[in-house]
C-alpha beads as a LAMMPS data file, in Angstrom:
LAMMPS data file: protein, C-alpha beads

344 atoms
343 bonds

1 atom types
1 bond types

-500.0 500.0 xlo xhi
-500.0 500.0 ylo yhi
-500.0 500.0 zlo zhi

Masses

1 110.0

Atoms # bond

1 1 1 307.219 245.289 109.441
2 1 1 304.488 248.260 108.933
3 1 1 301.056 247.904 111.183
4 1 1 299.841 247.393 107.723
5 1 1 302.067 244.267 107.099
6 1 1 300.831 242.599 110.424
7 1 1 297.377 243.414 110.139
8 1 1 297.316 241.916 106.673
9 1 1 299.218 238.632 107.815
10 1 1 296.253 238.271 110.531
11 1 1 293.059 239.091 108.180
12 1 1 291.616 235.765 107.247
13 1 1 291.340 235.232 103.525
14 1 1 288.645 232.697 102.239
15 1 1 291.254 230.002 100.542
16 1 1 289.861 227.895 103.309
17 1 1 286.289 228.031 102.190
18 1 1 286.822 227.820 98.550
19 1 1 288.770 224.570 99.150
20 1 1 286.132 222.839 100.917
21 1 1 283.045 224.206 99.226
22 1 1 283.544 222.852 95.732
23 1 1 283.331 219.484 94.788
24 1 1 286.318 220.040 92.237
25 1 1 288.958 218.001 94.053
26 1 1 286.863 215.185 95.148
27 1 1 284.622 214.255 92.102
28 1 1 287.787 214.870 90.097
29 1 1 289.717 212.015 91.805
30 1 1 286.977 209.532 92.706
31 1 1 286.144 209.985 89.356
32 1 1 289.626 209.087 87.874
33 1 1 290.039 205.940 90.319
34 1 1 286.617 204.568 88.610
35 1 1 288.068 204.853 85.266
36 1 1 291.053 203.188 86.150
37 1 1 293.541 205.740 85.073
38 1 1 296.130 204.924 87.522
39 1 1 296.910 201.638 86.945
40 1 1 296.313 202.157 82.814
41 1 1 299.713 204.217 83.262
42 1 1 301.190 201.928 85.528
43 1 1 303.309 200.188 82.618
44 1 1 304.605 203.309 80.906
45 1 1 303.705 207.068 80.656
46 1 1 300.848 207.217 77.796
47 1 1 299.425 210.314 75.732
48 1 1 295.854 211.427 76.385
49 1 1 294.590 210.279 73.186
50 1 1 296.304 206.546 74.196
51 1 1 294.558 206.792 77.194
52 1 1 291.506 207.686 76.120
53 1 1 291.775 205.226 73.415
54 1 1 293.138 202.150 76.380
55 1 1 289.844 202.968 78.398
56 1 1 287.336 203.911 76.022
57 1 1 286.731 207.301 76.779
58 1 1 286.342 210.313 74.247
59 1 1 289.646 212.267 74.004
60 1 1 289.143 215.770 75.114
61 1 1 287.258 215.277 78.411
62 1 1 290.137 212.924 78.905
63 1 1 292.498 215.422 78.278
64 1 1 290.489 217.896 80.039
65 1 1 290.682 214.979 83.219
66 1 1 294.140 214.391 83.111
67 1 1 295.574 218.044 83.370
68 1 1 293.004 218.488 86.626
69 1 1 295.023 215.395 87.809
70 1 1 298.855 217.001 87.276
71 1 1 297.353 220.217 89.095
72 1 1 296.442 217.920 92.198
73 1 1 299.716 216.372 92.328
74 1 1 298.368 212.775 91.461
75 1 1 299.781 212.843 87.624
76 1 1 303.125 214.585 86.229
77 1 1 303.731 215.449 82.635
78 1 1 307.077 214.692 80.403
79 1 1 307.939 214.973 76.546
80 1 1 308.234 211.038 74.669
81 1 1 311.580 211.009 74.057
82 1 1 310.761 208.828 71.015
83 1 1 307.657 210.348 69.770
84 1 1 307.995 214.092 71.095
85 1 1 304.298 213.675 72.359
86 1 1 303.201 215.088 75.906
87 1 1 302.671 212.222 78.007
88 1 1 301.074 211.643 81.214
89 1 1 302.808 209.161 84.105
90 1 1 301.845 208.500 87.527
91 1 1 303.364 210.377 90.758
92 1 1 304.763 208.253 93.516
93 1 1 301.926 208.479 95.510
94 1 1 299.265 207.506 92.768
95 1 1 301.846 204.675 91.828
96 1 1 301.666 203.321 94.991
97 1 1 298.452 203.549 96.635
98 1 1 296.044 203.694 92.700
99 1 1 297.606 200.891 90.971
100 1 1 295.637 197.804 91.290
101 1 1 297.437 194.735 92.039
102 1 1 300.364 196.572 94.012
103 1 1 300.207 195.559 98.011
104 1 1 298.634 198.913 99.064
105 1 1 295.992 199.613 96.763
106 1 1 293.180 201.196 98.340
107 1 1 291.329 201.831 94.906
108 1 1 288.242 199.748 95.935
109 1 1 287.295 201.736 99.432
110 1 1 287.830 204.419 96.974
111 1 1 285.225 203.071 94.546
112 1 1 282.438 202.717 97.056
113 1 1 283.119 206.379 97.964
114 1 1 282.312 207.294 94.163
115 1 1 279.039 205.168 94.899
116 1 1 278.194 207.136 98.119
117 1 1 277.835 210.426 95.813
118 1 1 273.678 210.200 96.054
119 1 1 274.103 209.179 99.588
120 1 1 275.761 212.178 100.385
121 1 1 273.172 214.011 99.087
122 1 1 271.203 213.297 101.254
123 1 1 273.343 214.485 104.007
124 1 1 271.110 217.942 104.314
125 1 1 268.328 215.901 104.697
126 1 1 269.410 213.549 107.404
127 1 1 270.423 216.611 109.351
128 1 1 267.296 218.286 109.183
129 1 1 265.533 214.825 110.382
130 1 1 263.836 213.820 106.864
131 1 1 265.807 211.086 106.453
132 1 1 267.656 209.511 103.405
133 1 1 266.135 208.901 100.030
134 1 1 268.806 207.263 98.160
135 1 1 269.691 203.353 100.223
136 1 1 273.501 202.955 101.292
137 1 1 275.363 200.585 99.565
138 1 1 276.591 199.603 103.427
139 1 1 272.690 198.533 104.092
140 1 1 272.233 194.491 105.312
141 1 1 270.177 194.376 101.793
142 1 1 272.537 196.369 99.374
143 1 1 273.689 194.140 96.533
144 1 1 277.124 195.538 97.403
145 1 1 276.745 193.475 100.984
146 1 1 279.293 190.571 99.426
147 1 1 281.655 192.343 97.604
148 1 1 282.058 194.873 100.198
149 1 1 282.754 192.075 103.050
150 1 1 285.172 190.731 101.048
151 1 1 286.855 193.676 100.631
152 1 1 286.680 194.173 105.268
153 1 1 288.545 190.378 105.125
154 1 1 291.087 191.645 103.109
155 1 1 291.991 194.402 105.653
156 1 1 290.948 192.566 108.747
157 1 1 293.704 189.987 107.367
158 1 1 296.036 192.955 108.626
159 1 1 294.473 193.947 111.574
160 1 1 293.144 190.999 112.954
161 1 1 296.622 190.044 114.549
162 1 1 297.497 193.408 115.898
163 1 1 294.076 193.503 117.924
164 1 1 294.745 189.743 119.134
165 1 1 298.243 190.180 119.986
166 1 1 297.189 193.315 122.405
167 1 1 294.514 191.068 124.020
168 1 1 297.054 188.439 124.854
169 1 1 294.783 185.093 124.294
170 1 1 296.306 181.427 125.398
171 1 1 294.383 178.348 125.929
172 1 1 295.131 179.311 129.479
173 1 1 293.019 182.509 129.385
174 1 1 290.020 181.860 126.249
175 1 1 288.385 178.520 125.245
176 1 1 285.278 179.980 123.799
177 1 1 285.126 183.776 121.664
178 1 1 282.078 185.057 120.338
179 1 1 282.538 187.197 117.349
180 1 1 279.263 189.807 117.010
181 1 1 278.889 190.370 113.440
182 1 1 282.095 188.841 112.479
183 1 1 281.345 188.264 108.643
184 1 1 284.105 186.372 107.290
185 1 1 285.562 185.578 110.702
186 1 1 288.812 186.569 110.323
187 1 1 288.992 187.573 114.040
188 1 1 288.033 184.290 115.136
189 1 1 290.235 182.463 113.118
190 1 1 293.058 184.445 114.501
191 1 1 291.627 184.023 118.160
192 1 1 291.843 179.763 117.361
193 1 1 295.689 180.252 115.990
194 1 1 296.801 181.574 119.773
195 1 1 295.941 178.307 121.346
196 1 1 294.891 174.239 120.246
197 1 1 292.090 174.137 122.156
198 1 1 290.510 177.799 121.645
199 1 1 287.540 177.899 119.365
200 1 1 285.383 180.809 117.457
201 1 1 281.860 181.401 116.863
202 1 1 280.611 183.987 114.277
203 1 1 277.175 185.432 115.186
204 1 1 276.279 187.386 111.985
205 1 1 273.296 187.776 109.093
206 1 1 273.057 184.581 106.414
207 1 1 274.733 186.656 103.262
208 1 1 278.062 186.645 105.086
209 1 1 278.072 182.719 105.500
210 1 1 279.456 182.075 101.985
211 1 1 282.229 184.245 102.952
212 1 1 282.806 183.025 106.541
213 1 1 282.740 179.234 104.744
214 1 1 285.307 180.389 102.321
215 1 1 287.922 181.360 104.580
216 1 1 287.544 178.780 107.559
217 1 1 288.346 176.516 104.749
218 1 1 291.920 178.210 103.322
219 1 1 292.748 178.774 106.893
220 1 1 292.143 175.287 107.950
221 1 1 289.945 175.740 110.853
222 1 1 286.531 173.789 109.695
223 1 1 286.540 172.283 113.278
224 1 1 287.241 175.217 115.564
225 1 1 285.099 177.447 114.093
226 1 1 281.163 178.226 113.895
227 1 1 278.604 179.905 112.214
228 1 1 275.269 181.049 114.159
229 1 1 272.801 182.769 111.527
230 1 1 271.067 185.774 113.303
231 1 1 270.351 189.446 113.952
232 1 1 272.267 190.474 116.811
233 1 1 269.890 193.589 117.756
234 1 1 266.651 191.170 117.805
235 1 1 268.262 187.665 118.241
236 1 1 269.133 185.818 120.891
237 1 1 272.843 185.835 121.271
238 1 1 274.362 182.323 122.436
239 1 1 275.918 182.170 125.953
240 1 1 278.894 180.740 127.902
241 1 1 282.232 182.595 126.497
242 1 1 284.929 183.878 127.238
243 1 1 285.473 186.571 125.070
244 1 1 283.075 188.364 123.259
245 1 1 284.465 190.584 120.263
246 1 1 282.518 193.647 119.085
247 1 1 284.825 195.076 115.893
248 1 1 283.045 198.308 114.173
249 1 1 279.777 197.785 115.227
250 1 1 278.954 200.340 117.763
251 1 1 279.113 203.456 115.381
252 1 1 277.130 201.943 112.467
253 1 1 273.825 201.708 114.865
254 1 1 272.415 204.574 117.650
255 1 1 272.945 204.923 121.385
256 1 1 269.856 202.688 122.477
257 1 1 270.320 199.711 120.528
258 1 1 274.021 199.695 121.217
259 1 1 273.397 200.131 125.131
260 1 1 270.982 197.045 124.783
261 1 1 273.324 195.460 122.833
262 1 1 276.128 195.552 125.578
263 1 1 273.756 194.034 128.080
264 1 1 273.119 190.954 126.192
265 1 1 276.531 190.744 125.782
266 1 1 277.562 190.861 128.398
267 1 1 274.871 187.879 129.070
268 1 1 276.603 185.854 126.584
269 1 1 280.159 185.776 128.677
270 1 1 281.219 183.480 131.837
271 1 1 282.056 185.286 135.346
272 1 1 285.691 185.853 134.341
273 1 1 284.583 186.655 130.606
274 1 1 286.017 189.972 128.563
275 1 1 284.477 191.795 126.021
276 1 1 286.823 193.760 123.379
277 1 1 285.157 196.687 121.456
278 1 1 287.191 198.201 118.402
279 1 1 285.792 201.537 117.413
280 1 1 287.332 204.849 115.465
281 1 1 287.163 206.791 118.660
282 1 1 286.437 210.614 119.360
283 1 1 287.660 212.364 122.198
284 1 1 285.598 213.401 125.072
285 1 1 285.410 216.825 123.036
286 1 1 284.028 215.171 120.580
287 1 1 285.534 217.893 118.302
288 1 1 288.626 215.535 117.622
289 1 1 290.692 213.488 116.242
290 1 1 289.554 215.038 112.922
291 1 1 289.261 212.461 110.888
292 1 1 287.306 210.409 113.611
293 1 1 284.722 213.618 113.682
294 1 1 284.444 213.441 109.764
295 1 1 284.142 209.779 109.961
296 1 1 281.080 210.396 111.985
297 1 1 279.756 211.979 109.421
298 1 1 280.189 209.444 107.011
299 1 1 278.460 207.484 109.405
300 1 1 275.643 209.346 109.714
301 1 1 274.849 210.309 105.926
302 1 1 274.807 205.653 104.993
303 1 1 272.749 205.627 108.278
304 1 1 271.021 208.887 110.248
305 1 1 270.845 207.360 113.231
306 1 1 274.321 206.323 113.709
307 1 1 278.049 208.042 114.592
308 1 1 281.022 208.018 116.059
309 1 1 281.428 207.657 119.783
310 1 1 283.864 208.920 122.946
311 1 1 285.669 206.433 124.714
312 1 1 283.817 208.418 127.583
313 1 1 280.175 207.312 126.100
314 1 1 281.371 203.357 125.551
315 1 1 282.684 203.159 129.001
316 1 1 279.546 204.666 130.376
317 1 1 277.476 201.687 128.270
318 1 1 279.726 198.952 129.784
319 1 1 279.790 200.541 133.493
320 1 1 275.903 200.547 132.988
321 1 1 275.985 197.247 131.261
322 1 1 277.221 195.642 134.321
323 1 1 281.270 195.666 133.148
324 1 1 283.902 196.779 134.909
325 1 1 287.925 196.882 134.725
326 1 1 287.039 198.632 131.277
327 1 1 290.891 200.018 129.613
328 1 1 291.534 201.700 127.022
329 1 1 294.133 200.606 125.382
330 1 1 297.128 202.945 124.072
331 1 1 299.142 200.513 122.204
332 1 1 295.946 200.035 119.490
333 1 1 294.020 203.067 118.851
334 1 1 290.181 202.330 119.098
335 1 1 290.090 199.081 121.657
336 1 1 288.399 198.764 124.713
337 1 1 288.003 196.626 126.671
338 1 1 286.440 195.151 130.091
339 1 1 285.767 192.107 131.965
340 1 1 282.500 190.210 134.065
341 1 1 283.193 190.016 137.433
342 1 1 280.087 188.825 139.051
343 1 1 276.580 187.509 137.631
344 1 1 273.807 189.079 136.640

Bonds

1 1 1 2
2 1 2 3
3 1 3 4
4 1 4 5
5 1 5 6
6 1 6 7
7 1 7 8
8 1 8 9
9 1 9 10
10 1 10 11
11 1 11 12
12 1 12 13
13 1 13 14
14 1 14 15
15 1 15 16
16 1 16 17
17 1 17 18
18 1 18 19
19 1 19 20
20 1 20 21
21 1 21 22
22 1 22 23
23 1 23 24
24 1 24 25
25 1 25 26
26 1 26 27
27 1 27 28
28 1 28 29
29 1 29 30
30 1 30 31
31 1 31 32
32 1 32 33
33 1 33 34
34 1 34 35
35 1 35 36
36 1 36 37
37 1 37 38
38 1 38 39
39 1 39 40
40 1 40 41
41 1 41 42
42 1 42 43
43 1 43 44
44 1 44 45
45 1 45 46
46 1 46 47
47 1 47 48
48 1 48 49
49 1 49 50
50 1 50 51
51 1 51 52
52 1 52 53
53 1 53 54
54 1 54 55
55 1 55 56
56 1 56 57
57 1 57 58
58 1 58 59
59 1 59 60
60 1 60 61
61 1 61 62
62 1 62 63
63 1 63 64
64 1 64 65
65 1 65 66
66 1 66 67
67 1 67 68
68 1 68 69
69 1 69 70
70 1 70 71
71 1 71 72
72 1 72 73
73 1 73 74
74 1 74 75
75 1 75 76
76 1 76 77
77 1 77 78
78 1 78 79
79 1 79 80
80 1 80 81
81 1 81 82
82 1 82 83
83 1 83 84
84 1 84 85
85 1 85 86
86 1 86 87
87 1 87 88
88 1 88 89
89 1 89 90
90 1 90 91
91 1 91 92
92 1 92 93
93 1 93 94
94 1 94 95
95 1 95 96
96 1 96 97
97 1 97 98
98 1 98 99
99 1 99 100
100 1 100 101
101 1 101 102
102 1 102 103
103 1 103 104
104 1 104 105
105 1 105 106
106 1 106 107
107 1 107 108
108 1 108 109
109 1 109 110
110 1 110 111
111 1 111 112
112 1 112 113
113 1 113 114
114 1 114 115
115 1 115 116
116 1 116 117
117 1 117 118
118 1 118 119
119 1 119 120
120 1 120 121
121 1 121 122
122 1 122 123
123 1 123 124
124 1 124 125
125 1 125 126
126 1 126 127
127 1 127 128
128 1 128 129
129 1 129 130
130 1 130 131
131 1 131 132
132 1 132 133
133 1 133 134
134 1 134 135
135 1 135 136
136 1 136 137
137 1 137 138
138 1 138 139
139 1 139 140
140 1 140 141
141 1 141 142
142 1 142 143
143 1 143 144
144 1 144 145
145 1 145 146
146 1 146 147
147 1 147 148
148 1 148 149
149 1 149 150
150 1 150 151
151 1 151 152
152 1 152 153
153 1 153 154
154 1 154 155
155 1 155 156
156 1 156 157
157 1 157 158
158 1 158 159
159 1 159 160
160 1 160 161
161 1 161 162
162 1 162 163
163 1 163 164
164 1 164 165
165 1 165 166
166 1 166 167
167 1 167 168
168 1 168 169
169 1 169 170
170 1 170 171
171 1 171 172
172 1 172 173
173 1 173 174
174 1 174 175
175 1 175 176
176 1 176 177
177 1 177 178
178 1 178 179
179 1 179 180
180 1 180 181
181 1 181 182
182 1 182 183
183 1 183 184
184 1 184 185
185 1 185 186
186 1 186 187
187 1 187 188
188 1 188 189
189 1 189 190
190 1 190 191
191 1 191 192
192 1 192 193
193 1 193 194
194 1 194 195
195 1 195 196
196 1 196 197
197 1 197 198
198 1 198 199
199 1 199 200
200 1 200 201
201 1 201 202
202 1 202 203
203 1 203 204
204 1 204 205
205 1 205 206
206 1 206 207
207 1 207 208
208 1 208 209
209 1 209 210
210 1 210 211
211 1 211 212
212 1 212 213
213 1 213 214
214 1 214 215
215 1 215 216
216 1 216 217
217 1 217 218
218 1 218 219
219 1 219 220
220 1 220 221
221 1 221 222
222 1 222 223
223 1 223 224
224 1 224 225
225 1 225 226
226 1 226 227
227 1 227 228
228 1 228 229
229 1 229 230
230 1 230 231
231 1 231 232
232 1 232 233
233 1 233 234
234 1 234 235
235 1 235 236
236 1 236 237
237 1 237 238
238 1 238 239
239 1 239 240
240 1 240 241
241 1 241 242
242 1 242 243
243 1 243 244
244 1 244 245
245 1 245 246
246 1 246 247
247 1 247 248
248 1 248 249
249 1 249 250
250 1 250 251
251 1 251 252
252 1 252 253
253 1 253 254
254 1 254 255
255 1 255 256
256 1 256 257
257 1 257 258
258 1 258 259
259 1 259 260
260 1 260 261
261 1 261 262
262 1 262 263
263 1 263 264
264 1 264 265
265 1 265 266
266 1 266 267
267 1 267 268
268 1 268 269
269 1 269 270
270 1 270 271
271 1 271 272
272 1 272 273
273 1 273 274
274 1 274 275
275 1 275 276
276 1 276 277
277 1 277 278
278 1 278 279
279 1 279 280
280 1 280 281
281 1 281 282
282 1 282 283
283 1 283 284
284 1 284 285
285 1 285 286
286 1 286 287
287 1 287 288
288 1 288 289
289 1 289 290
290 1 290 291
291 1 291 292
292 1 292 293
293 1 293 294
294 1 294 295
295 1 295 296
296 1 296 297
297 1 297 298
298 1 298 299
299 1 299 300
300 1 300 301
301 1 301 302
302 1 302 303
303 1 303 304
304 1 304 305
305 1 305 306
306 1 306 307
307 1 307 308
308 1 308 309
309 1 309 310
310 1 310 311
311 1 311 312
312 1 312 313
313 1 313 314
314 1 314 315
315 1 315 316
316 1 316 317
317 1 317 318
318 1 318 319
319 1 319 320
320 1 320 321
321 1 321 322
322 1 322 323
323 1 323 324
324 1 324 325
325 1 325 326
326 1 326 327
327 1 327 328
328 1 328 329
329 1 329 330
330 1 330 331
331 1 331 332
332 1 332 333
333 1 333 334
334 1 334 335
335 1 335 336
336 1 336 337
337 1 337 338
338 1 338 339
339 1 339 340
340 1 340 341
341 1 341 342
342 1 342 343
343 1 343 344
């Protein structure tokens, strides 16, 4: 290999840049799981002018959409044996995770992506301190509040008993959990199924309730679990448990109110009581994992004053909050948690 050869492996060519300055990719895709594309070819490989015919679009921009979508690997081509017309069909990965009504369609987080365009933006603004114009559809008054909780009890019916199993709750250990902005109380309800005599409280805003009502009724738990209407960075939080839960709270709000936030929750638990925090974590770097330091980002363009936090900055807020055995736990990514040892 020439000097010439080496040098040219090592000279950085801007592939890199191009990639993540356009908005190609993204818009492109977001734009296809709006339209329902995926799960329009989940029955059989269709033509573009079928396609755009099935979802009421005009032909060539369809056309136009649909070879973007072969070139990023989402769609592959093929000839009709029957009609000799190009055709477009789904790709493994689009068939799996695009298709609505398959088990791991994530289509809908998708969709409120596409609505975030405006709110990103804004993101130059929020970073130079003006703030945001556009209102995220996250907000505690976005019409989207409903459908989008809906959507968190859906996946916190799959997470719910993987954070419960790691905190090891028996009638022995928990009578009384606090759930801090619980919504639906899915948590709760699968606090109550690890004992007979454990029972759940849900401390969140009124919109939520109709939710929360829903599900204590298909899960059967009408008399172990309750509903306390309130803001939980102004309100008085309700006192004597055992376990407080605090499930991705902390990076949708800024250091100070979370620090206050820890203290009167810390309030709300027995001598004896834990407290377990589920976050998406950064390292003490803060530079990593990556998608925890993108995350943050997302975090901060729906609402400036918010991010992502170290497991470093948490711990500090419980140690100052009057906590202490605080662990964080390796077998679930994101959960910490810590116990009251004394009284105020």
């Amino acid at each position: 290999m020439t000097q010439d050869d080496t040098q040219a492996q090592h000279t950085p060519g801007p592939e890199l840049i191009y990639r993540l300055a356009y908005y190609y990719d993204t818009k492109t895709f977001l734009t296809s799981v709006s339209l329902g594309v995926y799960t329009a070819l989940a029955a059989h490989p269709l033509s573009s002018e079928d396609l755009a015919r099935r979802l009421s679009l005009h032909t060539r921009p369809c056309e136009v959409l649909l070879n973007a979508l072969v070139a990023l690997e989402l769609l592959r081509t093929e000839i009709d044996p029957h009609t000799q017309e190009l055709v477009f069909a789904n790709t493994p990965i689009s068939d799996t995770f695009l298709v609505e009504g398959r088990p791991e369609y994530i289509g809908e987080w998708l969709k409120n992506d596409d609505k975030s365009w405006s709110t990103w933006g804004d993101l130059e603004n929020v970073i130079r301190g003006y703030g945001r114009h556009n209102q995220s559809i996250y907000a505690s008054t976005s019409p989207e509040l409903i459908r989008i909780a809906r959507m968190d009890d859906i996946e916190s019916q799959i997470l719910a008993p993987k954070l419960v199993d790691e905190l090891d709750i028996t009638d022995e250990s928990t009578h009384k959990v606090l759930d801090i902005g619980g919504g639906s109380g899915r948590y709760g309800v699968e606090c109550c199924r690890r004992g007979a005599n454990i029972t759940a409280t849900v401390f969140d805003r009124l919109p939520v309730r109709e939710l929360f009502d829903d599900v204590v009724r298909q899960t059967g738990m009408l008399k172990r679990m309750n509903y306390v209407v309130g803001d939980f960075n102004h309100d008085v939080l309700p006192r004597g448990y055992d376990l407080a839960l605090l499930v991705d709270v902390l990076h949708l709000q800024g250091e100070n109110k979370n620090r206050d936030l820890l203290w009167r929750v810390r309030g709300s638990l027995e001598v004896g009581g834990r407290i377990a925090v589920r976050e998406t974590l950064l390292n003490d770097n803060m530079t990593s994992p990556r998608r925890a330091a993108l995350f943050s980002v997302n975090v901060m363009a729906h609402f400036p004053d918010a991010r992502c936090y170290s497991t470093a900055e948490i711990a500090k807020w419980l140690t100052e909050a009057g906590f202490d055995n605080i662990r964080m736990h390796d077998t679930y990514p994101g959960l910490i948690t810590a116990k009251v040892s004394q009284n105020h």
